[in-house]
C-alpha positions in Angstrom: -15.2 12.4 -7.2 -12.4 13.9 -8.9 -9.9 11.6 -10.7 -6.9 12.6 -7.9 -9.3 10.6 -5.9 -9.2 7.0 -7.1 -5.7 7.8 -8.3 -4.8 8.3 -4.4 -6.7 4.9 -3.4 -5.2 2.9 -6.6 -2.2 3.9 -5.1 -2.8 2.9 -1.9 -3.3 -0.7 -3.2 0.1 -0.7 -4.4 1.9 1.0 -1.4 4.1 -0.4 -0.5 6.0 -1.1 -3.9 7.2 -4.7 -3.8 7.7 -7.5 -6.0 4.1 -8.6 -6.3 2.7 -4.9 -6.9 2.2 -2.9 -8.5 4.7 -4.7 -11.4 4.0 -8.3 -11.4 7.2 -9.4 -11.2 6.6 -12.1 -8.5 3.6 -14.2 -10.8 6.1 -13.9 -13.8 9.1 -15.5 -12.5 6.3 -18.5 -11.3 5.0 -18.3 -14.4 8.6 -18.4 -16.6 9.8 -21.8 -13.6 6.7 -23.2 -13.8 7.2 -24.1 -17.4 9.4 -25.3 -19.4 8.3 -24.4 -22.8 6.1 -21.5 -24.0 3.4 -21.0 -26.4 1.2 -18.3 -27.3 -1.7 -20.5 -25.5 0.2 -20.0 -22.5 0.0 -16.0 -22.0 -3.6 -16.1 -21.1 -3.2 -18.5 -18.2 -0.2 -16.1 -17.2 -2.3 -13.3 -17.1 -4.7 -15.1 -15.4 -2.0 -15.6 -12.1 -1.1 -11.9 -12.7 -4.5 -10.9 -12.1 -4.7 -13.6 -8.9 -1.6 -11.3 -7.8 -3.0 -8.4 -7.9 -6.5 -9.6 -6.4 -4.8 -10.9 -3.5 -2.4 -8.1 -2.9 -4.7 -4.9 -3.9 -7.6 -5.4 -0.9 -4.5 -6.9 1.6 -2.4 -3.3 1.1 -6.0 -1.2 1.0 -7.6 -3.3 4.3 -3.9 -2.6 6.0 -3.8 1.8 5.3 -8.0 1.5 6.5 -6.9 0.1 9.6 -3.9 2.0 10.1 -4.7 5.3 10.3 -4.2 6.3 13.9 -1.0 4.7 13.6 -0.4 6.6 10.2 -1.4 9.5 12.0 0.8 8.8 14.9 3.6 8.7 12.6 2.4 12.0 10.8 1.5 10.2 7.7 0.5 11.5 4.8 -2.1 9.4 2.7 -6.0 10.5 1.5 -6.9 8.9 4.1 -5.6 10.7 7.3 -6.7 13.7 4.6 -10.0 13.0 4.0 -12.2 11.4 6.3 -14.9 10.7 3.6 -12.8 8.2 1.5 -12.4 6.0 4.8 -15.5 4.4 4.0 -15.2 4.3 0.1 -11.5 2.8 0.9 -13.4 0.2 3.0 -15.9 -0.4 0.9 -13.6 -0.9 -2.2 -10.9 -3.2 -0.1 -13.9 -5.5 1.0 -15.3 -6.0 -2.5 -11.8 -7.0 -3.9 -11.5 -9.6 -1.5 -14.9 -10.7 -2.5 -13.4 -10.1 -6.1 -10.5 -12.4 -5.2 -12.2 -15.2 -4.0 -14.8 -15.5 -6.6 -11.8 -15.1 -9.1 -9.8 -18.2 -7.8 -12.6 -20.3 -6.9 -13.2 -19.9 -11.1 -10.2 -20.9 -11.8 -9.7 -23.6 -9.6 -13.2 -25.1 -11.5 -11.2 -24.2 -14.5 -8.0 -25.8 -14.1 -9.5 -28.6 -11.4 -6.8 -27.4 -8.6 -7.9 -26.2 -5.1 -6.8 -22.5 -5.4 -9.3 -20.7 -3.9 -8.3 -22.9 -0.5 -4.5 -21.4 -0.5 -6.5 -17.8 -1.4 -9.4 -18.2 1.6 -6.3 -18.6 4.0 -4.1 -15.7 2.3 -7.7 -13.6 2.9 -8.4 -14.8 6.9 -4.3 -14.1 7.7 -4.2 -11.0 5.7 -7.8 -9.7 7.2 -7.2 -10.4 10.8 -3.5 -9.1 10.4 -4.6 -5.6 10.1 -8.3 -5.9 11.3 -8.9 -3.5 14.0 -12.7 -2.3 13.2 -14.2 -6.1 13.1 -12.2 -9.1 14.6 -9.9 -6.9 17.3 -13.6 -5.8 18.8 -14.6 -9.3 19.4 -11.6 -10.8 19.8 -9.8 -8.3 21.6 -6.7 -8.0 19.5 -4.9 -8.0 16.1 -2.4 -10.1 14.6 -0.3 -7.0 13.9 0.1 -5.8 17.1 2.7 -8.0 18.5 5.6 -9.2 17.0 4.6 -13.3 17.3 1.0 -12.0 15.8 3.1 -10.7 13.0 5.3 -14.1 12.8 1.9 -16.1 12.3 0.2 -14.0 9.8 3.6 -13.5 7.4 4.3 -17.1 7.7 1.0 -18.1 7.0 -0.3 -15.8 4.4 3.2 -15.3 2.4 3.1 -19.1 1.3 -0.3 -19.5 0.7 0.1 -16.2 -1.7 2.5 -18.2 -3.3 0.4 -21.2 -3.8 -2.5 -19.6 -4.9 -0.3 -18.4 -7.7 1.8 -21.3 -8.6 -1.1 -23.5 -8.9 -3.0 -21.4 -11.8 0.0 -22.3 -13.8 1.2 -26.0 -12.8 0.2 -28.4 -10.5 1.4 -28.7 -6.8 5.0 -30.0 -7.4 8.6 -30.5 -5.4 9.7 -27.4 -7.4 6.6 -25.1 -6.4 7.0 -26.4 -2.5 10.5 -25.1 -2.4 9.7 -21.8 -4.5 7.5 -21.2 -1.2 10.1 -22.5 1.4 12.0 -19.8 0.3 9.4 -17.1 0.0 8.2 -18.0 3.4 12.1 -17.4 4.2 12.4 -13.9 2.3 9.1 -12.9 4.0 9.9 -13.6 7.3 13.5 -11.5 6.6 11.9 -8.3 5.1 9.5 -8.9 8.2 12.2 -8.5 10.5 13.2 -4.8 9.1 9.8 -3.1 8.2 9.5 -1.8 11.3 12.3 -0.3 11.3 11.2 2.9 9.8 8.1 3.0 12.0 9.5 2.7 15.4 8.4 5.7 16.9 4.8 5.4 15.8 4.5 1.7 16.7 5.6 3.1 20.6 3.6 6.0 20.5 0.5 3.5 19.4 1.4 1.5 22.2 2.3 -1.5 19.9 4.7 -4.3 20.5 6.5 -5.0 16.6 9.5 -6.7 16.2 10.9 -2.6 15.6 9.6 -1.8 19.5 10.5 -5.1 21.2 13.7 -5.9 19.8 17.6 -4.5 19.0 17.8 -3.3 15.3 21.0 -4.9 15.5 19.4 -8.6 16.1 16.2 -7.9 13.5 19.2 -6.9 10.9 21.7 -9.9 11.9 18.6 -12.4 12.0 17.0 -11.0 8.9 20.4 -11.4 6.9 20.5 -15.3 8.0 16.9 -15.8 6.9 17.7 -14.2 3.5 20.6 -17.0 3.3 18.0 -19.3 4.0 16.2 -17.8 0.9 18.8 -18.5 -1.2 19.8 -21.9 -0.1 16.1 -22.9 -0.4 16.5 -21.7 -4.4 20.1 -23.1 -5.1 18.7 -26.9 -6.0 19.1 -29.3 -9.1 15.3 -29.8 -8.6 14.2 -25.6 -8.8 17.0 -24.9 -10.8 19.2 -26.1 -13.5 23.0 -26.1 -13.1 23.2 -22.9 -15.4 20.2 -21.3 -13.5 22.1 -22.3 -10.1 25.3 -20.0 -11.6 22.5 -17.0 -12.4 20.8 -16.9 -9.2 24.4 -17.2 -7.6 25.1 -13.6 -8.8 22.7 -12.2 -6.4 23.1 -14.3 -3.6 27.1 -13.4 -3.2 25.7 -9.8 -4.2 23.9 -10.0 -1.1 26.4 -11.5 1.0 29.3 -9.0 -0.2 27.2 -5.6 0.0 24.9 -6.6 3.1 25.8 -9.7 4.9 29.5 -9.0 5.1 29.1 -5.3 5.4 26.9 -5.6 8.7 28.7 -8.6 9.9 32.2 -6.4 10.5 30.0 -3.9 11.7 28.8 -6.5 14.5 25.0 -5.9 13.1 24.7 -2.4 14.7 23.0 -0.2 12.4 24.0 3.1 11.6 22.6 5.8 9.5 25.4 4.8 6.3 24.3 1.6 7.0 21.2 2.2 5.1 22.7 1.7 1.9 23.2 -1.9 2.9 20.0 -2.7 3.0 19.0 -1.3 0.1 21.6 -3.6 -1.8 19.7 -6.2 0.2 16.5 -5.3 -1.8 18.4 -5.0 -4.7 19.1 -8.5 -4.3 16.0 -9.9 -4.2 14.4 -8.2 -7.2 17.9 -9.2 -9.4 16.9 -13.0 -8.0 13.5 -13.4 -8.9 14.2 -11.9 -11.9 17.1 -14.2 -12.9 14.5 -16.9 -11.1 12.4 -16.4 -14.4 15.2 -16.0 -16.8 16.5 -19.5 -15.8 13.4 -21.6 -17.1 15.6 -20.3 -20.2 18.7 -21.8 -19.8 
């Protein structure tokens, strides 16, 4: 196997880009609020949630582009796997054994550190699995998670905390400030939820699936995915997660946010057009600059 090969499926793991993968940024800022004074003893345990992160996330993005591909195809998507049937079953192969990889992982560490991670990581496994399972569990079961919008609801709203968890509790114990940290990731989840489909409309209809993108307005997945994402921010904006100088940091951001997206769309009356784009992004924008700034607080 040539080395364009595993390069292709490494890439895979980490498509799409996002704050967990393939930069860590997500298990840094935990790692930087979960404590409030740093030695060099403390690295290794950080590496230890970064590697949790990308144990959890690598098999999750993998099992999704195995299960994907008439979809993908549908779509005319262009990955190594829609371009080479014989890495299906090495992609397979390789997203089942990091799960396996994952689980014995955390279930070290939560011997380790005497905290029940691998318990947040099983469910993360089970909601992330079924979500995109179409060659085991759909068979038996007779459907997937993915394929309808309230399907998609569960599994994000389920697995996106207990990522969180599984993360937060290699470096502290389960605390006020780590339940809120995940109130508002299960808020940002459920808002980026609400837009990815928006790009894959046409292949969601021509695969016969009912997403959020088929069933629903853009204009209502934008307007309710901006309200969530205030949600987000009002979940962060606390004495208890924050200090009063982080609450000022992770302010710049939020009215970010609410300058370049909210208010944009809201004068707009949510409908999206194809300048409207731009908006978005600054919505993204937004939400790298705050977990950022989320891990430059523990500093001031």
């Amino acid at each position: 196997m040539c080395w364009s090969k595993p390069v292709a499926l490494l890439k895979l793991c980490n498509t799409p880009a996002t704050i967990y993968s393939p930069f860590p940024l997500f298990a840094i800022s935990l790692f930087l609020i979960s404590h409030k004074e740093l030695s060099v003893y403390d690295f290794p345990v950080m590496f230890a949630g970064i590697v949790v992160s990308w144990l959890l996330a690598f098999p999750s993005n993998l099992w999704n582009h195995c299960n994907d591909l008439k979809e993908d195809r549908a779509g005319g998507k262009k990955t190594i796997l829609t371009q080479d049937i014989s890495m299906q079953k090495i992609a397979l192969f390789i997203s089942v054994l990091l799960y396996a990889c994952s689980l014995l992982f955390v279930y070290y560490l939560s011997i380790e550190f005497k905290r029940p991670i691998y318990l947040y990581a099983l469910i993360w496994v089970i909601a992330t699995w079924w979500y995109s399972d179409n060659l085991i569990l759909k068979k038996v079961i007779g459907f997937r998670l993915k394929d309808h919008y309230l399907g998609e609801l569960a599994a994000y709203s389920t697995a996106m905390p207990m990522y969180t968890l599984s993360i937060w509790l290699v470096y502290s114990d389960l605390n006020l400030k780590g339940l809120l940290i995940t109130l508002a990731v299960f808020f940002f989840s459920v808002s980026t939820l609400l837009l990815k489909d928006l790009k894959d409309i046409s292949g969601d209809m021509k695969a016969g699936l009912k997403t959020f993108g088929v069933v629903f307005l853009p204009s209502q997945l934008v307007r309710y995915s901006c309200y969530f994402m205030v949600l987000f921010y009002l979940a962060l904006l606390n004495l208890i997660t924050l200090s009063s100088y982080g609450i000022l940091v992770i302010m710049i951001p939020f009215v970010y946010f609410f300058k370049n997206t909210f208010i944009h769309m809201y004068k707009k009356d949510w409908v999206l057009g194809s300048g409207d784009f731009q908006a978005l992004k600054h919505m993204g924008n937004s939400i790298y600059a705050s977990f950022i700034f989320l891990g430059l607080s523990a500093f001031i």
